[in-house]
C-alpha positions as CSV (number, residue, x, y, z in Angstrom):
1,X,113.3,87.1,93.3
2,X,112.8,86.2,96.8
3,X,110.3,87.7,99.0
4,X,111.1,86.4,102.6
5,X,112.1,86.3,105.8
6,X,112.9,84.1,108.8
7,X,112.2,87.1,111.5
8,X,113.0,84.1,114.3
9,X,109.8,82.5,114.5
10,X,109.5,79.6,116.0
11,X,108.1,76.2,116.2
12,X,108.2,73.2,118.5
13,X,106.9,69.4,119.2
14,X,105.1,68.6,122.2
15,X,104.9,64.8,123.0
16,X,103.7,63.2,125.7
17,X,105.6,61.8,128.3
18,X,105.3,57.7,129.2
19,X,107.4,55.4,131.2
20,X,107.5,51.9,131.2
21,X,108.0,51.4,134.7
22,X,104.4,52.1,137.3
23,X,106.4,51.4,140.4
24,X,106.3,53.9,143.2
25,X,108.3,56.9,142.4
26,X,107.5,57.3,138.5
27,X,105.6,59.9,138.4
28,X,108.0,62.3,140.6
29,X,111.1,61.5,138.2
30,X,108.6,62.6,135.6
31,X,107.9,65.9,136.3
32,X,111.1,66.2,137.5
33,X,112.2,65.8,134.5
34,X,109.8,68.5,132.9
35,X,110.4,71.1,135.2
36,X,114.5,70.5,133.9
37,X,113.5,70.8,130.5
38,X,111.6,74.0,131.5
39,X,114.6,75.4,133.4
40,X,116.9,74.6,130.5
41,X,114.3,76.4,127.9
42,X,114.4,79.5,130.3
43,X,118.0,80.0,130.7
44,X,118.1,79.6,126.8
45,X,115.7,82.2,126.3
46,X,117.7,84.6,128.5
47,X,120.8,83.8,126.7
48,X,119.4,84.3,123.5
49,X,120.5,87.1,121.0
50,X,118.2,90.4,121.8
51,X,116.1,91.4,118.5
52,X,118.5,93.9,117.0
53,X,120.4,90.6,116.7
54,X,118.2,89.9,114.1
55,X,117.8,93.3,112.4
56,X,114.7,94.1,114.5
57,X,115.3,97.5,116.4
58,X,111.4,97.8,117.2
59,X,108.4,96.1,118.1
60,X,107.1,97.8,114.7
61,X,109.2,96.6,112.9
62,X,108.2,93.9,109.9
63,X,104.6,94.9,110.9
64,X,102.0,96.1,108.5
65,X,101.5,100.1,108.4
66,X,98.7,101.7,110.3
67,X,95.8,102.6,108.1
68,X,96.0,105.8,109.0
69,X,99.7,106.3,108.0
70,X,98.5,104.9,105.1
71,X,96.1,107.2,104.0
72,X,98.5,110.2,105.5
73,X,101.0,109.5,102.7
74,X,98.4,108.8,100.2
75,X,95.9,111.2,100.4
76,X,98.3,114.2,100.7
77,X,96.7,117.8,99.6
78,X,97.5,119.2,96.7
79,X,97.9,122.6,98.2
80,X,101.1,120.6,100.4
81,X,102.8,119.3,97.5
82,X,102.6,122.7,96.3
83,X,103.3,124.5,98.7
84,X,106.9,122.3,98.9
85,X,107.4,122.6,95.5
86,X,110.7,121.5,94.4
87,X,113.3,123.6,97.0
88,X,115.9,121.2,98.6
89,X,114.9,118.0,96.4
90,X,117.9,115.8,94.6
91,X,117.9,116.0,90.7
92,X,117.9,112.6,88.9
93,X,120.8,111.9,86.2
94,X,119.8,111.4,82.5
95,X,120.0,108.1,81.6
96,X,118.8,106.8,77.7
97,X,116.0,108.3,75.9
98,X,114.4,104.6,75.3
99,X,111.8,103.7,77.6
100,X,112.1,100.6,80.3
101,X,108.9,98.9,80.2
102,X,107.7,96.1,82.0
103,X,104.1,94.6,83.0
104,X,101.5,95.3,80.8
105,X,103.4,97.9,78.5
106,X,104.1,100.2,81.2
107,X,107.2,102.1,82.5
108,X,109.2,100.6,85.2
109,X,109.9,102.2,88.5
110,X,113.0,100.3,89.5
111,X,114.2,100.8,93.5
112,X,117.3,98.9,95.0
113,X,118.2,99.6,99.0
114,X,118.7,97.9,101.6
115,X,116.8,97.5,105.2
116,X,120.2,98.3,106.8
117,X,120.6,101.8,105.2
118,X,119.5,105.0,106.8
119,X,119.3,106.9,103.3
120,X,117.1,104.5,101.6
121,X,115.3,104.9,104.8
122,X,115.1,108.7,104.4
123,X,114.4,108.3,100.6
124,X,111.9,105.8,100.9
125,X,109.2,108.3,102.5
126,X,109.3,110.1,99.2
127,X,109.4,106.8,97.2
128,X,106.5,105.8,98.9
129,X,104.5,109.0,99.2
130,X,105.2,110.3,95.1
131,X,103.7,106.8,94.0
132,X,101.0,106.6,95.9
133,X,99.7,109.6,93.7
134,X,100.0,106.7,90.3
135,X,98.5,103.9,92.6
136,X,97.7,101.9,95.4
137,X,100.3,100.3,98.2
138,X,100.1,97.0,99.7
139,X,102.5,95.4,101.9
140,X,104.3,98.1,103.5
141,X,105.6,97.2,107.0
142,X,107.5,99.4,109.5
143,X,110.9,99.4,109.8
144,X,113.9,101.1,111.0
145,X,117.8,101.5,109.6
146,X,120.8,99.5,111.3
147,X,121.1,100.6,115.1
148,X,124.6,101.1,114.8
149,X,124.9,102.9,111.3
150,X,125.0,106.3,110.8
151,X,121.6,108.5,111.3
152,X,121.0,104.9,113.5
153,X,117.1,103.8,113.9
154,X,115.7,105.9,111.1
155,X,112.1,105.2,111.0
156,X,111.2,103.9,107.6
157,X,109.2,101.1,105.9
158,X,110.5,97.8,104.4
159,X,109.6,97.1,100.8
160,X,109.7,93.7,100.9
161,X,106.8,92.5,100.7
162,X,105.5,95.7,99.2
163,X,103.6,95.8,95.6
164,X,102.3,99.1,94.0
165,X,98.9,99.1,92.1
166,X,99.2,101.3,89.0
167,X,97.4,101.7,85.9
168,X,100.3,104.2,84.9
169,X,103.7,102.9,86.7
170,X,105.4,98.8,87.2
171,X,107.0,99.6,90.7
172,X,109.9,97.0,91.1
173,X,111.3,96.9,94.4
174,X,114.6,95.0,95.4
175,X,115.4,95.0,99.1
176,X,119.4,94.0,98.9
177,X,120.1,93.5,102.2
178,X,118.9,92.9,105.7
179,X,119.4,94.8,108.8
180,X,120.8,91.5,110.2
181,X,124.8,91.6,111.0
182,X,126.7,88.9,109.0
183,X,128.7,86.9,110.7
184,X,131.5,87.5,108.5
185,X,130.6,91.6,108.8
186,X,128.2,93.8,107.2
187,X,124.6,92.6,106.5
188,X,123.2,89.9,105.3
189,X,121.8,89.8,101.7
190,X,117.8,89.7,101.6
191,X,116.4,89.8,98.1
192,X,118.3,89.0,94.3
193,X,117.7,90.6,91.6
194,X,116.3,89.6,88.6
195,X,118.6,90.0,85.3
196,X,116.9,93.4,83.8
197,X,117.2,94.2,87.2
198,X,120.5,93.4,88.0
199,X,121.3,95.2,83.8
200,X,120.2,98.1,85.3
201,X,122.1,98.1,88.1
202,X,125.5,97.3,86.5
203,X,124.5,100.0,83.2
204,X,123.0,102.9,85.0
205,X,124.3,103.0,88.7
206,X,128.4,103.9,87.4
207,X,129.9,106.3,85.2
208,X,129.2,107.4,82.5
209,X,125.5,107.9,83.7
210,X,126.6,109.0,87.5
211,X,129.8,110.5,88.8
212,X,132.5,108.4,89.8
213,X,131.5,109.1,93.6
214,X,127.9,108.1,93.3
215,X,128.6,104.7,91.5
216,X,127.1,101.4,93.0
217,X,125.0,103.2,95.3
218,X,121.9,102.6,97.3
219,X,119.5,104.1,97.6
220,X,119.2,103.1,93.6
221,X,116.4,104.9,91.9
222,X,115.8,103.7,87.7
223,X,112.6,105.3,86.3
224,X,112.7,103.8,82.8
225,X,115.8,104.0,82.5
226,X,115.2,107.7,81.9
227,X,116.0,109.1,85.1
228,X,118.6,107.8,87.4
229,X,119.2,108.0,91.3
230,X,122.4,106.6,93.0
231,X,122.6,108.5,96.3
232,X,119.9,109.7,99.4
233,X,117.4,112.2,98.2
234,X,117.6,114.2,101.1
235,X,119.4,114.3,104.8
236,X,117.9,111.6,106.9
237,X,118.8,113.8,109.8
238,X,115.7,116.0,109.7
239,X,113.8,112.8,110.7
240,X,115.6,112.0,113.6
241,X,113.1,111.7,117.1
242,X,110.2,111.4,115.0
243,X,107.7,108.6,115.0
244,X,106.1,106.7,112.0
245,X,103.1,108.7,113.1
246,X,104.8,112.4,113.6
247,X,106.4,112.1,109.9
248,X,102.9,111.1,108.5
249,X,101.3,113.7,110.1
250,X,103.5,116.3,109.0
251,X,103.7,115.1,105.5
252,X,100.2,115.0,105.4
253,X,100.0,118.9,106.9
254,X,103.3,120.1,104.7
255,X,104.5,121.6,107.4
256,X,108.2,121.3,109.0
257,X,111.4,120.3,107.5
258,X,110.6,117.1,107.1
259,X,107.8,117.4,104.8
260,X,109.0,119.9,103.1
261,X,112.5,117.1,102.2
262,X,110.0,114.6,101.9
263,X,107.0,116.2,99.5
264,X,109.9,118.6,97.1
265,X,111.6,114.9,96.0
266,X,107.8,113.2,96.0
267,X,107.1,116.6,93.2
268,X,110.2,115.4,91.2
269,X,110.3,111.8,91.8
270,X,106.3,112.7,90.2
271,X,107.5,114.4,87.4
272,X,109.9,112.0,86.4
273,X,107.1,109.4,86.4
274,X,105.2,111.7,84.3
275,X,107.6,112.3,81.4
276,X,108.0,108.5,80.9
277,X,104.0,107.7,81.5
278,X,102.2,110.3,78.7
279,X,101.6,113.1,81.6
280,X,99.5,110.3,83.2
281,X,97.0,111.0,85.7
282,X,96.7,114.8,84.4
283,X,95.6,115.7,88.1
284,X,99.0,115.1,89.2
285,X,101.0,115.7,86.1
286,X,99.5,118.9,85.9
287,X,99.7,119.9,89.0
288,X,101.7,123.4,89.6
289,X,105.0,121.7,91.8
290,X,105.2,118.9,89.5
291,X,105.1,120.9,86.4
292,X,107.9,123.4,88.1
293,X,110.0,120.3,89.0
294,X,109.9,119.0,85.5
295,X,111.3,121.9,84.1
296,X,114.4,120.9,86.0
297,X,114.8,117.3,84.9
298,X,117.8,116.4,82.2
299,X,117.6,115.2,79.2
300,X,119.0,112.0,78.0
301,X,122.9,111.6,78.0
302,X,124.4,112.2,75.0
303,X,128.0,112.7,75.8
304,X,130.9,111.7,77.6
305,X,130.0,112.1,80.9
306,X,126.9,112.0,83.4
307,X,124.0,114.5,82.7
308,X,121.8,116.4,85.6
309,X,122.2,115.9,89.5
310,X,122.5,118.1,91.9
311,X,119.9,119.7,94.7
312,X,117.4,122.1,93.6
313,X,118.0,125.7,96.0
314,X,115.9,128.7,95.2
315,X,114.7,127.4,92.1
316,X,118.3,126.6,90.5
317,X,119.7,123.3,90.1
318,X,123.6,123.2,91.8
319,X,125.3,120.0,91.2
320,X,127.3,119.1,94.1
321,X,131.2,118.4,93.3
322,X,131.9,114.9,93.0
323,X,133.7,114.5,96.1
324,X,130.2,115.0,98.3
325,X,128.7,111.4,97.5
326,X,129.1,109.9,100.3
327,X,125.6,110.3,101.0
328,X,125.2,106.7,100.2
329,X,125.2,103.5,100.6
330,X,128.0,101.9,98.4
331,X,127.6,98.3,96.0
332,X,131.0,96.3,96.3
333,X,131.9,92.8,95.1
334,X,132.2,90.7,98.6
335,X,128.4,90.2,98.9
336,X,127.7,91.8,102.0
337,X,126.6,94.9,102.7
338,X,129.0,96.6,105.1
339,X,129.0,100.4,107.2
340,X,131.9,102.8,107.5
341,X,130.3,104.8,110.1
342,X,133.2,107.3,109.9
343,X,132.7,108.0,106.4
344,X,128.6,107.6,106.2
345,X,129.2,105.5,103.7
346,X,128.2,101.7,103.7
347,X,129.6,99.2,101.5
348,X,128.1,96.2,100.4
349,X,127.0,94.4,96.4
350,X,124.1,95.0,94.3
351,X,124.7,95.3,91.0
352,X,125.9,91.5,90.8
353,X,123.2,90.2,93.2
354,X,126.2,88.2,95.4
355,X,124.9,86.5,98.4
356,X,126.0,87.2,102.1
């Protein structure tokens, strides 16, 4: 699968300048005619297309993650994923009782957004922060959703260049699409994915295994195929006017609503990790909020229909009716990915991996 991106560098010749003719004058129509060239390349750069015309909303954006973010997110207290426990957090849907495995025997973490999309943006914190409890991240770089989407500007991270060190988990990370606008509308596909990859997306992510309402979504969340994800984990609003830095901060405290949205799904995404690893690292699989959280995942599906969902609240599971999915972003057939900002709902491919 692809893993790059023009972000408009660029690069240029410089050749010297020589005339056949010494006579008197030369060397005026010379720099005369460098001082045009440098008019002309002025007026182009003020005429060019401002960086959200590329996808890029902030200075931050594409650039590595602070070290201290970093270890924020990674280094979390127990006592704060505890604390959270599992209140508010987004229950996966049961997918098959055999295990995905990938590199090196080990279950696959499967995630599918898009750069565009304010709820992988929102989901991604938890993503991030739950597996950095089974390993080590490299590659994250800032980012933020579509400008002009709903929840616009969410501060987030790209996974695109992104690669988790586990001894427990294979983290498989598909950014779909850009943040760039196509010219024919929507957003410009970024990354392909592989076929088990794209199996996954075209098995798991519609019914039976997820309602109706939540099929073709992004964020896409396989772990294993055990446990499946088609929809935000939480509302992206509770990180709007924070910085990179404010939501590390508070994740790494546990305080404020949005650690509490980001650390409760971090405790299930964790536990869902666990039951397809062997209850692997036993300081985390053991832990109190992951152990409560677990007791809430579904089994496999069995029947006719999906099996699980639904937002944990007061320690109860309530699935949401059907019609409420439109907390996501959703995978069409035209090969773009496209917003319907009256809706919140974006439209765009995945599960076929078409191009923009």
């Amino acid at each position: 699968m692809a893993k790059s991106r023009a972000r408009g560098h660029k690069t240029s010749r410089r050749g010297g300048y020589h005339s056949r003719s010494s006579g008197p004058g030369t060397g005026v129509w010379i720099l005369a005619g460098v001082m045009g060239a440098i008019l002309v390349l002025v007026i182009l750069k003020l005429l060019s297309p401002s960086p959200s015309g590329t996808g890029i909303v902030s200075k931050l954006d594409g650039q590595p993650v602070a070290a201290s973010i970093a270890a924020d997110l990674g280094g979390v207290p127990l006592a704060a994923y505890d604390h959270a426990g599992v209140n508010g957090a987004s229950l996966p849907f049961g997918g098959d009782a055999a295990i995905w495995h990938g590199a090196g025997g080990k279950p696959v973490f499967f995630y599918a957004g898009g750069e565009f999309c304010p709820y992988c943006a929102a989901s991604r914190w938890s993503l991030v922060t739950a597996l950095a409890r089974f390993g080590h991240w490299s590659g994250l770089e800032y980012w933020n959703s579509s400008p002009t989407d709903v929840f616009p500007k969410t501060p987030t991270f790209t996974l695109l260049h992104a690669a988790l060190q586990s001894a427990y988990v294979d983290f498989q990370g598909v950014e779909l699409y850009s943040s760039t606008p196509s010219p024919t509308g929507g957003y410009q596909t970024l990354q392909t994915p592989n076929s088990a990859q794209r199996a996954a997306l075209s098995k798991y992510g519609v019914p039976p295994y997820v309602p109706s309402s939540f099929a073709n979504g992004i964020p896409f969340i396989d772990i294993g195929n055990r446990f499946i994800w088609s929809a935000t984990l939480y509302d992206p609003g509770v990180l709007t006017g924070m910085s990179w830095a404010q939501i590390g901060q508070a994740v790494h405290s546990g305080s404020g609503p949005a650690a509490q949205a980001i650390l409760a799904n971090a405790n299930v995404l964790s536990a869902a990790i666990c039951a397809v690893d062997g209850q692997r690292p036993a300081s985390v699989c053991g832990s109190a909020a992951v152990r409560a959280a677990a007791a809430h995942l579904p089994g496999p599906r069995t029947g006719s229909g999906p099996v699980g969902g639904g937002v944990i609240q007061t320690g109860k599971a309530s699935v949401p009716a059907p019609s409420t999915g439109a907390a996501h972003s959703v995978v069409g057939s035209n090969g773009k990915g496209a917003t319907t900002p009256a809706t919140g709902t974006s439209k765009g491919p995945a599960a076929k991996g078409g191009k923009g």
